[in-house]
Backbone as CSV, one residue per row, in Angstrom:
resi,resn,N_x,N_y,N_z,CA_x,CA_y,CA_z,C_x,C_y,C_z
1,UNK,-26.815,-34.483,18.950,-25.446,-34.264,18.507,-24.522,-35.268,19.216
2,UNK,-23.682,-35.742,18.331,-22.984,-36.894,18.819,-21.477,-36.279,19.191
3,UNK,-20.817,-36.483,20.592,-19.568,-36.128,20.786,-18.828,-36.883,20.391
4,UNK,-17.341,-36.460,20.021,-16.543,-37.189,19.835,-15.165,-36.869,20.233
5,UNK,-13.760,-37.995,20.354,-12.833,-36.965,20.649,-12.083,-37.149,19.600
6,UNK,-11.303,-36.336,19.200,-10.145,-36.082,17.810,-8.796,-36.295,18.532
7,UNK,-7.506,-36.049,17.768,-6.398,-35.902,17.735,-5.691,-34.877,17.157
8,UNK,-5.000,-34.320,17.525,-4.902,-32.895,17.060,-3.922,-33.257,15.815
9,UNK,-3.532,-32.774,14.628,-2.789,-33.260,13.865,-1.275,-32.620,14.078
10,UNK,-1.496,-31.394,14.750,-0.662,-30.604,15.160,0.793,-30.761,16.200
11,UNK,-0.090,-31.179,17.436,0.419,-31.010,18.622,0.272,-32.797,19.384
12,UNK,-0.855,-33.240,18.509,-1.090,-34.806,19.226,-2.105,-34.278,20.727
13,UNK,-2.706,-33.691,20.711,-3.436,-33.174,22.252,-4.734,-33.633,21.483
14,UNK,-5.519,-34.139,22.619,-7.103,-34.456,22.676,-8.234,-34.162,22.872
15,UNK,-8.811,-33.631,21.801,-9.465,-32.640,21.805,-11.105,-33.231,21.995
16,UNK,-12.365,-32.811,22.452,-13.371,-33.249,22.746,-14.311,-32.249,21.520
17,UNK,-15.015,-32.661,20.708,-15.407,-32.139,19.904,-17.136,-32.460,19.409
18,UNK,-17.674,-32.047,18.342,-18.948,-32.482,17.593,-18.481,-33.252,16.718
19,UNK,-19.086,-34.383,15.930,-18.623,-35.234,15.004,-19.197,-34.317,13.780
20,UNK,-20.222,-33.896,13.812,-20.441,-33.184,12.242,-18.881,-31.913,12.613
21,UNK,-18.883,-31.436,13.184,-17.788,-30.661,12.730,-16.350,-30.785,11.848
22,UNK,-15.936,-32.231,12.079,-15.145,-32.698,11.267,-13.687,-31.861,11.613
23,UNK,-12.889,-31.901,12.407,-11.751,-30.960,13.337,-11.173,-31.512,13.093
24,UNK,-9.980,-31.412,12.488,-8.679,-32.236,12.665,-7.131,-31.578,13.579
25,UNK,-7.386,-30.519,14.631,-6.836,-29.309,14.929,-7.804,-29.183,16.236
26,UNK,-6.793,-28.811,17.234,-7.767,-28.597,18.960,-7.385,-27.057,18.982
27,UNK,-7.105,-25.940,18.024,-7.155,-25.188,17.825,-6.916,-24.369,16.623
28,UNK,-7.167,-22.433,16.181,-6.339,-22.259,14.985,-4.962,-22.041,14.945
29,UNK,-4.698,-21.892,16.225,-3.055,-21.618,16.148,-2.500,-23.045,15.573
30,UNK,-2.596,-23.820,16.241,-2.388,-25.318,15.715,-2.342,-25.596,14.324
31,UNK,-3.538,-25.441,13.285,-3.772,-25.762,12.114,-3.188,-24.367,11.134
32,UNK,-2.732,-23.271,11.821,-2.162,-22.414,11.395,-0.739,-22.660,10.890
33,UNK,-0.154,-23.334,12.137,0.747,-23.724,12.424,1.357,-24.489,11.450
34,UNK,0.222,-25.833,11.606,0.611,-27.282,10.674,0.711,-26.364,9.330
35,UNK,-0.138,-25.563,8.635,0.015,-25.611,7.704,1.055,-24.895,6.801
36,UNK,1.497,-23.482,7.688,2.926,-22.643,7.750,4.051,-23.676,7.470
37,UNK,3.991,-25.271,7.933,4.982,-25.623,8.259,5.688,-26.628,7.080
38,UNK,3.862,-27.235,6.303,3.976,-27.709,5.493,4.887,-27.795,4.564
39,UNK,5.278,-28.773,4.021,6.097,-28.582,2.940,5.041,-28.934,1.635
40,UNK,5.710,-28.088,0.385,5.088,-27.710,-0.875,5.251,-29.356,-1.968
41,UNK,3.951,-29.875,-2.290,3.898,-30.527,-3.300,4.946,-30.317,-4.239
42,UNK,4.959,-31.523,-4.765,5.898,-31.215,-6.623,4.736,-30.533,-7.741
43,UNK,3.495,-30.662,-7.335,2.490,-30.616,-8.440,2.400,-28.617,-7.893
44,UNK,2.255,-28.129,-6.638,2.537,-26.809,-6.177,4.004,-25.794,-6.477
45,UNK,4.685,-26.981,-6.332,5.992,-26.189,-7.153,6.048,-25.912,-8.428
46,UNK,5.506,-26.836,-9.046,6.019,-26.777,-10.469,4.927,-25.287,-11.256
47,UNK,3.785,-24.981,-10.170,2.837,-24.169,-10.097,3.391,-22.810,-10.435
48,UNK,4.572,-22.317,-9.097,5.025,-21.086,-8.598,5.997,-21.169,-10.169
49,UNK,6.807,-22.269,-10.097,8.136,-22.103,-10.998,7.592,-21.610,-12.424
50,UNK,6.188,-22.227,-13.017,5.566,-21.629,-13.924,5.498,-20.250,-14.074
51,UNK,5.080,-19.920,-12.632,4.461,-18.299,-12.713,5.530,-17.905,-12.602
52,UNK,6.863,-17.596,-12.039,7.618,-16.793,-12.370,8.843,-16.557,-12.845
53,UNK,8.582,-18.171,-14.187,9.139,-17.897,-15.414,8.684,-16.925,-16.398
54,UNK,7.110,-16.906,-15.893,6.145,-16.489,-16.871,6.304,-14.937,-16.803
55,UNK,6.388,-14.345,-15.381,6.694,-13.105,-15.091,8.133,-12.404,-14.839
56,UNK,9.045,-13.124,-15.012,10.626,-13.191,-14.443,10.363,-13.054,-12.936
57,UNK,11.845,-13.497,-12.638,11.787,-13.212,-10.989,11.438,-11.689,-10.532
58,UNK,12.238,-10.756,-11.085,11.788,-9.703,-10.732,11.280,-8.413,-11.791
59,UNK,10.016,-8.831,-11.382,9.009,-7.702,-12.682,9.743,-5.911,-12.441
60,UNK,10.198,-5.554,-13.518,10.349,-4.062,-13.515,9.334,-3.551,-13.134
61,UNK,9.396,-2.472,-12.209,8.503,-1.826,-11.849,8.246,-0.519,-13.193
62,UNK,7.315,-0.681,-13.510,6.917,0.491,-14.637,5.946,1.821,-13.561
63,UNK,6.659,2.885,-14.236,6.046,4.088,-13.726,5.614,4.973,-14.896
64,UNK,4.923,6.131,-14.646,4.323,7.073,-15.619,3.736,6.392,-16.673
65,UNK,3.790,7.288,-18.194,2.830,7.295,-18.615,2.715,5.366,-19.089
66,UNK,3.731,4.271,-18.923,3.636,2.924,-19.146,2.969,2.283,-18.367
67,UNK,2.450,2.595,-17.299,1.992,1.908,-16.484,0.415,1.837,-16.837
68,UNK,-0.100,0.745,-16.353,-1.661,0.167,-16.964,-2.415,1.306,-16.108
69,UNK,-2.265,1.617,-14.906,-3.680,2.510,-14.487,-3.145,4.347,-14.828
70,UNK,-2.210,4.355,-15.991,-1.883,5.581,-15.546,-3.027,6.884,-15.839
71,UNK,-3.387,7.668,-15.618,-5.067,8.609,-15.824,-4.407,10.125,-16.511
72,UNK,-3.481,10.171,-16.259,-2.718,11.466,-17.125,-3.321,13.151,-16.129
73,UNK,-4.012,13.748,-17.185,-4.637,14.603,-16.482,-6.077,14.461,-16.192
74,UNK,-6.710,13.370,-16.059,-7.439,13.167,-15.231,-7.547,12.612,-13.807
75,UNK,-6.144,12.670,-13.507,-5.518,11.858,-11.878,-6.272,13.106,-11.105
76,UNK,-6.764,12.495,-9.869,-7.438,13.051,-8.563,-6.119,14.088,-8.152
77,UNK,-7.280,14.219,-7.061,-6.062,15.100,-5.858,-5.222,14.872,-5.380
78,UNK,-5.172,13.888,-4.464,-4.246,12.896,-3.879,-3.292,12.437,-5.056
79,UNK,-3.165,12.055,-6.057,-2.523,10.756,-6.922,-1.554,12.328,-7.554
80,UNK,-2.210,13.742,-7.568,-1.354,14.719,-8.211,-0.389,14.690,-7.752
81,UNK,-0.855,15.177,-5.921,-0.003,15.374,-4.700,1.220,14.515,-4.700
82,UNK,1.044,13.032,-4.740,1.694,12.135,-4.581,2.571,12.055,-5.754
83,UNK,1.982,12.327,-7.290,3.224,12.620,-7.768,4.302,13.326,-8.018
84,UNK,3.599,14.434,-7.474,4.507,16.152,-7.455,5.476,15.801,-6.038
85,UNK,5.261,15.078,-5.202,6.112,14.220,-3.857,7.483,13.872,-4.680
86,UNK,7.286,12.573,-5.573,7.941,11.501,-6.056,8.593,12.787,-7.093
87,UNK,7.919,13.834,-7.831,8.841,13.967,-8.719,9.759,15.452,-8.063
88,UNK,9.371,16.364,-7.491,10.146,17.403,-6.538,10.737,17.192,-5.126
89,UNK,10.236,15.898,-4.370,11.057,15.652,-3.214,9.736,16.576,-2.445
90,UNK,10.675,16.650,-1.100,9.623,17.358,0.008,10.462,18.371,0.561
91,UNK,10.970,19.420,-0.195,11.805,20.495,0.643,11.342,21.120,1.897
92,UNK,12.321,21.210,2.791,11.619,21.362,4.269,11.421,23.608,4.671
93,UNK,11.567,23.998,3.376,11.546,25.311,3.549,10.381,26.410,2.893
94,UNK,9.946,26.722,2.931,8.503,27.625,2.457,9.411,28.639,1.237
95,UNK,8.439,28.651,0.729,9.324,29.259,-0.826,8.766,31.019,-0.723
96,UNK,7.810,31.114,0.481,7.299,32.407,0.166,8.048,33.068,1.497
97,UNK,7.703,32.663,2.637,8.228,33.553,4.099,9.525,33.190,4.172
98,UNK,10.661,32.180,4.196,11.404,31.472,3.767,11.655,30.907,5.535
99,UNK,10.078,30.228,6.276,10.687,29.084,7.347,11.450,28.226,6.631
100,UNK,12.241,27.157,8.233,12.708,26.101,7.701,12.851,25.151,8.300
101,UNK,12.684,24.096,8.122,12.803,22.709,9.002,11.582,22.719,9.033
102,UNK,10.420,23.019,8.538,9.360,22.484,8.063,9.012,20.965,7.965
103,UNK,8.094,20.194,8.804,7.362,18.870,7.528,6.298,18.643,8.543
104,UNK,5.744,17.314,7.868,4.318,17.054,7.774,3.414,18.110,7.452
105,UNK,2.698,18.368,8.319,1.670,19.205,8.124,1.571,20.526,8.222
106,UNK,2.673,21.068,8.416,3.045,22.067,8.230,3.471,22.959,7.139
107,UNK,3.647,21.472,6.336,4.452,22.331,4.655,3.969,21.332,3.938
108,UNK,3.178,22.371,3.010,2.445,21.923,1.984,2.925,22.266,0.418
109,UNK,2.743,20.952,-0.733,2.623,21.759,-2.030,1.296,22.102,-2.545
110,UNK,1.723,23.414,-2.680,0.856,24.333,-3.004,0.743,24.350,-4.833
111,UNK,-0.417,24.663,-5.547,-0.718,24.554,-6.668,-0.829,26.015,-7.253
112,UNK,0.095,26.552,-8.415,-0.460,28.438,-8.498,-1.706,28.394,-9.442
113,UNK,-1.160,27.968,-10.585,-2.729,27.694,-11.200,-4.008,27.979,-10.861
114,UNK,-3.703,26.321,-9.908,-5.029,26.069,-9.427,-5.537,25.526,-10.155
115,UNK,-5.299,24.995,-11.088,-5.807,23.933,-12.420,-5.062,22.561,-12.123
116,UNK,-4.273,22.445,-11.078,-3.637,20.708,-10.953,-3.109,20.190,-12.540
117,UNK,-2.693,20.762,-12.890,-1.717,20.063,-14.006,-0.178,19.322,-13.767
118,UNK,-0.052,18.852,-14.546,1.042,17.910,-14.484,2.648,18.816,-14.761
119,UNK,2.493,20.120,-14.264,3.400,20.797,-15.064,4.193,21.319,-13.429
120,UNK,5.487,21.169,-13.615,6.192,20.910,-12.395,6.224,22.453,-11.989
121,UNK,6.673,23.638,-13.160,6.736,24.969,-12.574,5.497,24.858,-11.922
122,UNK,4.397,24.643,-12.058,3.149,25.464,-11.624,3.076,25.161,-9.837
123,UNK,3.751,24.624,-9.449,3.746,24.132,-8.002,5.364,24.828,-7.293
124,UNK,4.486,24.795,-6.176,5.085,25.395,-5.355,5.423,24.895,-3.388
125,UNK,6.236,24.779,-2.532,6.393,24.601,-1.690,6.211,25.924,-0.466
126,UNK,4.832,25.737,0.190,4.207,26.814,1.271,4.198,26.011,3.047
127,UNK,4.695,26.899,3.506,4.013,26.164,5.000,2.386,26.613,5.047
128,UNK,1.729,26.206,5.979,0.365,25.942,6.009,0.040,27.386,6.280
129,UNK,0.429,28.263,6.794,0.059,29.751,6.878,-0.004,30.115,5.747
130,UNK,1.661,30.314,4.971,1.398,31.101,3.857,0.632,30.034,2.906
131,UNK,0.274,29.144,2.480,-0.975,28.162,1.509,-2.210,28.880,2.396
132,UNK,-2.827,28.759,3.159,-3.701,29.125,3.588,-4.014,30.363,2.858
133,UNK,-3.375,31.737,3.093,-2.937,33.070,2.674,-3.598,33.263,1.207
134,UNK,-2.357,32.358,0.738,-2.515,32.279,-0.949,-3.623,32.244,-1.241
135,UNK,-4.449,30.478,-0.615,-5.697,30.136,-1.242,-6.514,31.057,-1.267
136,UNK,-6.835,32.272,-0.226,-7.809,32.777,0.433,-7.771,34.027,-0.760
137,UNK,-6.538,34.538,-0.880,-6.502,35.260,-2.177,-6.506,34.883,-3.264
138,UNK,-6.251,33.919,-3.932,-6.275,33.321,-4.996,-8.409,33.247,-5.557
139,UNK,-8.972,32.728,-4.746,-10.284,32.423,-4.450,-11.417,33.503,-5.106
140,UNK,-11.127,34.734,-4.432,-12.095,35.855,-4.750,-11.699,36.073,-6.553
């Protein structure tokens, strides 16, 4: 293996190296650096300016049933949860014992059903005692 020394393109520091390695950088912060710092081609601009003519500057965000992955009533557990979040908020009070100042993990939406449908009455806001309670009766 043949040594060699480089020039950093970065910083100008002298770096001692392998010649098959081919280094132009005496480190990654360096070549991190250079390249953060770079300025953008005309042939790279004209790239971006394409794409977001193509998309406008700012894409509407589409929600519900328009959106490409939307699953309807086949959405999981989580993705229910998360939308029954977005569409009732997170009230900080238990709808059955009536605590309050409730959150995280303490206060849960609770499902009456129990079928996870998309149907806003069927849910309900429990702290983790009374959900617990429910489930345990609900169950048998």
């Amino acid at each position: 293996m043949v040594k060699i020394f480089i020039k950093c393109k970065q910083c100008g520091e002298q770096k001692e190296t392998y010649k098959c390695q081919k280094r132009q950088f005496c480190s990654k912060k360096c070549k991190d650096n250079f390249c953060r710092n770079k300025p953008l081609s005309r042939r790279h601009k004209l790239k971006i300016s394409a794409t977001l003519k193509r998309i406008g500057h700012k894409p509407a965000i589409t929600r519900g049933e328009s959106h490409h992955s939307w699953k309807g009533e086949k959405v999981g557990y989580r993705g229910i949860h998360n939308w029954i979040e977005r569409e009732l908020g997170n009230p900080k009070k238990c709808d059955n014992c009536g605590k309050d100042n409730l959150i995280g993990h303490y206060i849960h939406w609770s499902n009456i059903s129990g079928k996870y449908k998309r149907i806003k009455s069927d849910w309900r806001r429990l702290c983790a005692k009374c959900h617990k309670q429910f489930d345990i009766k609900n169950v048998k």
